[in-house]
VEXDREN-2710 file (C-alpha; in Angstrom, 1 decimal):
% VEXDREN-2710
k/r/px/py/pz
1/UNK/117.1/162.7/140.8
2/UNK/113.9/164.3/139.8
3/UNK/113.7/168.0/138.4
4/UNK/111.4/170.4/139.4
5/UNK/110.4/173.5/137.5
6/UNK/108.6/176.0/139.2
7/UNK/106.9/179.3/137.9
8/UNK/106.6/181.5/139.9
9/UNK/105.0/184.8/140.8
10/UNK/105.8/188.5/142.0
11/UNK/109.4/188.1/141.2
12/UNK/110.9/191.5/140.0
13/UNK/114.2/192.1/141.2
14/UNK/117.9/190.9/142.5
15/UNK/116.4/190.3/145.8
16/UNK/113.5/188.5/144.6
17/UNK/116.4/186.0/143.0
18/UNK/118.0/185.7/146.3
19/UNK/115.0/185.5/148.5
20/UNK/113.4/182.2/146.5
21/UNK/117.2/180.5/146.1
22/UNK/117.6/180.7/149.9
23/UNK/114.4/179.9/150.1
24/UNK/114.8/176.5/147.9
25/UNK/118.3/176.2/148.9
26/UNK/117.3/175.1/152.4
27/UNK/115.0/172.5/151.4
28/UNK/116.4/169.4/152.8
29/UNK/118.0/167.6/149.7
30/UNK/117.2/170.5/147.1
31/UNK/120.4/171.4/144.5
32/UNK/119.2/174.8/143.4
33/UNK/119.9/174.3/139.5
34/UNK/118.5/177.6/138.4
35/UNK/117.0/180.7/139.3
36/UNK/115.3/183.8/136.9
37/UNK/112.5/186.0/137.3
38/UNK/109.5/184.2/137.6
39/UNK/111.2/180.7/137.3
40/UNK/113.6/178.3/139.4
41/UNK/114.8/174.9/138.6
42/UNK/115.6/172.2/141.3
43/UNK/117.3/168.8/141.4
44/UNK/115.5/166.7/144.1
45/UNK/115.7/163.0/145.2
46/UNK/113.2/161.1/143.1
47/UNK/109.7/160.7/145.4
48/UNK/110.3/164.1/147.2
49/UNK/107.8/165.7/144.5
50/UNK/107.5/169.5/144.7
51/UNK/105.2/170.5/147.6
52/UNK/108.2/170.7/149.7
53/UNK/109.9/173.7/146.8
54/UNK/106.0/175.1/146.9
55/UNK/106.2/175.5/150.4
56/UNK/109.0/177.0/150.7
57/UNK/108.5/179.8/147.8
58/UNK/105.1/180.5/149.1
59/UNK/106.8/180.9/152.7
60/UNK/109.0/183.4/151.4
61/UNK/106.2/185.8/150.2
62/UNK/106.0/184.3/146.3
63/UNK/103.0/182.3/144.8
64/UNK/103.5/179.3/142.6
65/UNK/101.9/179.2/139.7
66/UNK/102.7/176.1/137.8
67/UNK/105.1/173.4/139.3
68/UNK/106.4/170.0/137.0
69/UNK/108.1/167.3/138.0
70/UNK/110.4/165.4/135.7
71/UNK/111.9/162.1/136.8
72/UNK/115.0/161.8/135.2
END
């Protein structure tokens, strides 16, 4: 598995928290480690990268500011 961090912006609140861990959550093959204000981190299969968890952040009305990818 590879882990993704991804900062993110225009998170302020409880539903902000919710919104982007549905969001990630239904990334196919995503495990939703963690997720705080301004930050998430994601367990994905190794290859799968992070422009799918970008996507998906950005589709829920957040930007991505910075986005690693360590293989484990």
């Amino acid at each position: 598995m590879s882990r993704v961090t991804l900062q993110i912006e225009g998170m302020s609140c409880s539903h902000c928290l919710n919104a982007v861990n549905q969001a990630l959550a239904g990334v196919p093959g995503a495990n939703v480690r963690s997720v705080q204000i301004g930050r998430a981190e994601v367990e994905v299969p190794v290859g799968t990268g992070s422009d799918p968890l970008v996507t998906a952040v950005e589709d829920a009305g957040y930007n991505v500011s910075l986005a690693q990818v360590h293989d484990d």
